[in-house]
N, C-alpha and C positions, 0 to 999 in steps of 0.2 A: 525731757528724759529724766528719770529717777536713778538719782545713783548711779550715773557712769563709771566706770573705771576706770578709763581714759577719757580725757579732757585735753583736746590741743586746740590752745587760746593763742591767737594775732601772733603764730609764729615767723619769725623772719629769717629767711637763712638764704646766706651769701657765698660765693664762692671768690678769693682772694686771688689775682692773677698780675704778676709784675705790679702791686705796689695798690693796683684796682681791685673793686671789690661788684661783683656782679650780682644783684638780688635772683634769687632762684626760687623762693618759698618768700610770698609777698600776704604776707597778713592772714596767716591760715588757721582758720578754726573748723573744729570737730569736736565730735563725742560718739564714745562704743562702750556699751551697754555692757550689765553683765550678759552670757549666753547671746548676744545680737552679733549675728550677720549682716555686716554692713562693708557697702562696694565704695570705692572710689574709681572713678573713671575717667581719662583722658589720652588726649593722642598722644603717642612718642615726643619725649621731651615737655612734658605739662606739667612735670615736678615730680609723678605721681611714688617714683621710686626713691624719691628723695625725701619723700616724708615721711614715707617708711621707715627709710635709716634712719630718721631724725627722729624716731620714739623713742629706739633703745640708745640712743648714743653712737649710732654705726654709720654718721656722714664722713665722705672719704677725704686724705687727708685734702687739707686747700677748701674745703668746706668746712662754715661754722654757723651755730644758730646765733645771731646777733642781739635779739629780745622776741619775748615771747614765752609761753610757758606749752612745757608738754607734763601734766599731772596725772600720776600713774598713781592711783587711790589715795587723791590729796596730797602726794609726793610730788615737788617741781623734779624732773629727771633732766633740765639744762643745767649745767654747771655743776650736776651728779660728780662724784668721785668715779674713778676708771673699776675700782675695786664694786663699787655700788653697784653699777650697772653690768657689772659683770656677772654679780651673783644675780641679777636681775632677769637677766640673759639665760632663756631656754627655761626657767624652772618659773616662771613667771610670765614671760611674756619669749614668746618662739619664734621662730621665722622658717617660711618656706619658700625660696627662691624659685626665680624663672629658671634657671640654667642646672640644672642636679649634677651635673658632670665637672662644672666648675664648684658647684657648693660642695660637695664632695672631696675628702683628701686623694689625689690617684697612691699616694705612697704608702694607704693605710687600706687594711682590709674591711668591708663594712661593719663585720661584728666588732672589729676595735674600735670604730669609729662610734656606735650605738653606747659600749660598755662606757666605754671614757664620757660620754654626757650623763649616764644615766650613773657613775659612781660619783660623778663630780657638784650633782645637784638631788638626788635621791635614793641610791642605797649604793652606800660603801661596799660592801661585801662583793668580789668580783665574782662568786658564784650565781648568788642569787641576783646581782646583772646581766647576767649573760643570759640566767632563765628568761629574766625578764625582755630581755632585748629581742630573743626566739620568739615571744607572748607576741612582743609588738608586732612585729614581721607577719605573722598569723594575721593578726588584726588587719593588717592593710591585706589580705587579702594575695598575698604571698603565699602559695602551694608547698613550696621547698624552703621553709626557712633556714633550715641547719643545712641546706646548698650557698642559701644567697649570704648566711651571715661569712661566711667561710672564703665568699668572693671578691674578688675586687673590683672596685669598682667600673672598669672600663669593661668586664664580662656583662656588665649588666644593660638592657635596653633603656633606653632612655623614660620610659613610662615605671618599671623596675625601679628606677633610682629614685626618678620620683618620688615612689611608693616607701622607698627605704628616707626619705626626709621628712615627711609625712612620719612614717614610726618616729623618729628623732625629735620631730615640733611634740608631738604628743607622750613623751618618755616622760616626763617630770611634771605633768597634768598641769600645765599653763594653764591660766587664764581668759590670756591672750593669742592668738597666731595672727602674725602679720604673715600674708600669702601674696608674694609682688610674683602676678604672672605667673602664678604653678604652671600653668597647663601651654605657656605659647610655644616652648620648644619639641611639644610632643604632637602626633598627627591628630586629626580630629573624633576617631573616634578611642584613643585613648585619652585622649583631653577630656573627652566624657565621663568616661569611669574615674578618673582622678579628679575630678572635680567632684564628683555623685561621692567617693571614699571618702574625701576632706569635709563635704559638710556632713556626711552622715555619721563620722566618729566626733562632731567636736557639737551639733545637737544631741549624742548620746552622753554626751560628757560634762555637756554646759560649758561648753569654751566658746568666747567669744572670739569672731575671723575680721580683721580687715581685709579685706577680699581687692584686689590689687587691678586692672584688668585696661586695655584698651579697647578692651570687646566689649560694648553696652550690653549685647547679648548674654555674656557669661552674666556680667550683672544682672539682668535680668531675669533670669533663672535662679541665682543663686543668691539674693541678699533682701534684707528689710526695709533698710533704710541704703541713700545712695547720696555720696558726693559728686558732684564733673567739675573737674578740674582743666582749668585753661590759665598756660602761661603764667606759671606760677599761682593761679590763685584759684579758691574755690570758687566757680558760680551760680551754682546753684547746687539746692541738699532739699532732701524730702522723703518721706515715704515712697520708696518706687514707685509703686504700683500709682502715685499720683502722678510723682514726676512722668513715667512713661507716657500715661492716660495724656499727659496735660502740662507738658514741657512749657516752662516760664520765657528760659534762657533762648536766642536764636542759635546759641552751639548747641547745645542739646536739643534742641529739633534738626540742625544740621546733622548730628552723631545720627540720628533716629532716621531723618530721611535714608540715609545712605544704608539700611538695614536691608538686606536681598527681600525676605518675607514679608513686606511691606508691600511690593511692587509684584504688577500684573509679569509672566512668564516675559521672558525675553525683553522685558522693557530695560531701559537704561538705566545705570544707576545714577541715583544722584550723589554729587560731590562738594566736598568742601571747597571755599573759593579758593584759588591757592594764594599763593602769598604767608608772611609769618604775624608773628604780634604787632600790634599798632605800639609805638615808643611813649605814650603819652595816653591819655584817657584810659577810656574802655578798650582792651590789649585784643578785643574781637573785631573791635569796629573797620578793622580795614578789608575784613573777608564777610561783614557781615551786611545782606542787604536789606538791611533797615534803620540801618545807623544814620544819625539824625544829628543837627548841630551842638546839641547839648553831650554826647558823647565822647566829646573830647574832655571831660570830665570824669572822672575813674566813679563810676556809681558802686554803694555800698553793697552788702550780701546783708539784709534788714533780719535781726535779732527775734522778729517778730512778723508773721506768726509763727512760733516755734514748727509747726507739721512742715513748713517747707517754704523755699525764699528763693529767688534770684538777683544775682547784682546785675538788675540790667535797669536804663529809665524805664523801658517802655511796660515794666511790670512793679515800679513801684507806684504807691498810693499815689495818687491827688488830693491836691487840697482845695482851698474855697477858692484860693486865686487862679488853680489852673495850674500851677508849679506842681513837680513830684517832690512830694514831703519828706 
């Protein structure tokens, strides 16, 4: 990739508990383009919302990045100042949550809540913020905006509020939007339209999405390139459209088995094995059926070929002797 704007290089982040420290984000590399749509994808508990936080600086407390870099246009933003990444914050790089009702203040009315970002990182004047904030509102596709800015928050439906965080990632022409889960709290066919709104205001804009997701499907739909993230780590990344074609990793053929549209009407679905991470090696190998005696060896995510990689043996090179290289 040319010119990323983010770059997160063999990040490690732990969570600190009585004295222990527990690895949560195990050696995690990425890159997002300028203008690129790009997904990460894994089950509940995979890391995926904790690398999110850990771009701008927003891991919670008892969580810290231990080493590793996360470089926001050649800037390392680990061991950032609070002030740095604060002015970093929304006017630079955005975020849109799963939960809008939570991301949302209940004690503030939306249009206070729109003014106050949009004076605090791109125009002072409280007039022409509030114009601007009305402007936004419109844009997402908002009918009544000088209703909804006037509202609070708990009047609003949950796809509504959405749609009002979405105006707020995009008020100071970030970037970046990191989007963890926009759409899993809302039903499925507003999940639609807020998905179809976020990428079509941030390809109109050239804002580059990390698109958040435990739905391969949203991924699928909606991004360029794709990470799958298991148990703290990446394992494999690619060009979608090859990865989907032509999944390396056996969790991501796992993730893909279990897809409804795959399968004849009424057939069974298939499921992941159950059980959780393997403590040692490869963290799939205890739900995976193919796992092999060299698997108890943690296999790398190969630097090369850049279009797409898995950290599994059974898909790295060979060499002359027979060993994976």
């Amino acid at each position: 990739m040319e010119n990323p704007i983010l770059i997160v290089e063999k990040l490690n982040v732990v969570a600190r508990r009585k004295g222990a420290a527990h690895k949560i984000l195990d050696s995690v590399s990425l890159q997002v383009g300028e203008g690129e749509i790009a997904g990460l994808v894994g089950e509940s508990g995979s890391g995926k919302s904790m690398l999110g936080s850990a771009i701008a600086g927003l891991l919670p407390r008892g969580c810290e990045a231990e080493s590793g870099q996360v470089l926001w246009r050649g800037q390392n933003l680990i061991g950032a100042s609070e002030d740095a990444l604060s002015s970093l914050r929304g006017s630079q790089i955005a975020y849109v949550f799963q939960e809008p009702m939570t991301a949302l203040n209940p004690t503030l009315r939306v249009g206070r809540q729109l003014v106050d970002v949009i004076k605090r990182h791109a125009q002072p004047d409280a007039a022409a913020a509030k114009a601007l904030a009305l402007g936004l509102l419109a844009n997402v596709r908002i009918e009544t905006p000088q209703e909804v800015f006037e509202a609070w928050p708990h009047q609003l439906s949950g796809g509504m509020r959405q749609r009002v965080l979405i105006a707020m990632a995009f008020s100071c022409k970030p970037a970046l939007i990191v989007a963890d889960e926009p759409t899993t709290a809302l039903d499925v066919t507003v999940q639609a339209q807020v998905l179809s709104l976020l990428l079509t205001l941030a390809r109109e804009r050239g804002t580059a999405v990390l698109l958040i997701s435990h739905d391969i499907g949203v991924i699928r739909r909606a991004s360029e390139t794709m990470y799958v993230m298991y148990a703290g780590r990446i394992v494999e990344r690619g060009r979608t459209a090859a990865v989907l074609d032509a999944p390396r990793h056996p969790y991501t053929r796992a993730l893909l088995d279990g897809l409804p549209g795959r399968l004849q009407p009424k057939a069974r679905l298939n499921a992941l094995r159950p059980g959780g991470p393997a403590s040692s090696g490869c963290a799939f190998r205890s739900r995976c059926a193919s796992a092999f005696d060299r698997c108890g060896e943690v296999p790398p995510l190969p630097t090369q070929p850049p279009a797409g990689a898995a950290a599994c043996w059974l898909s790295q090179p060979i060499n002359v002797e027979g060993e994976s290289a």
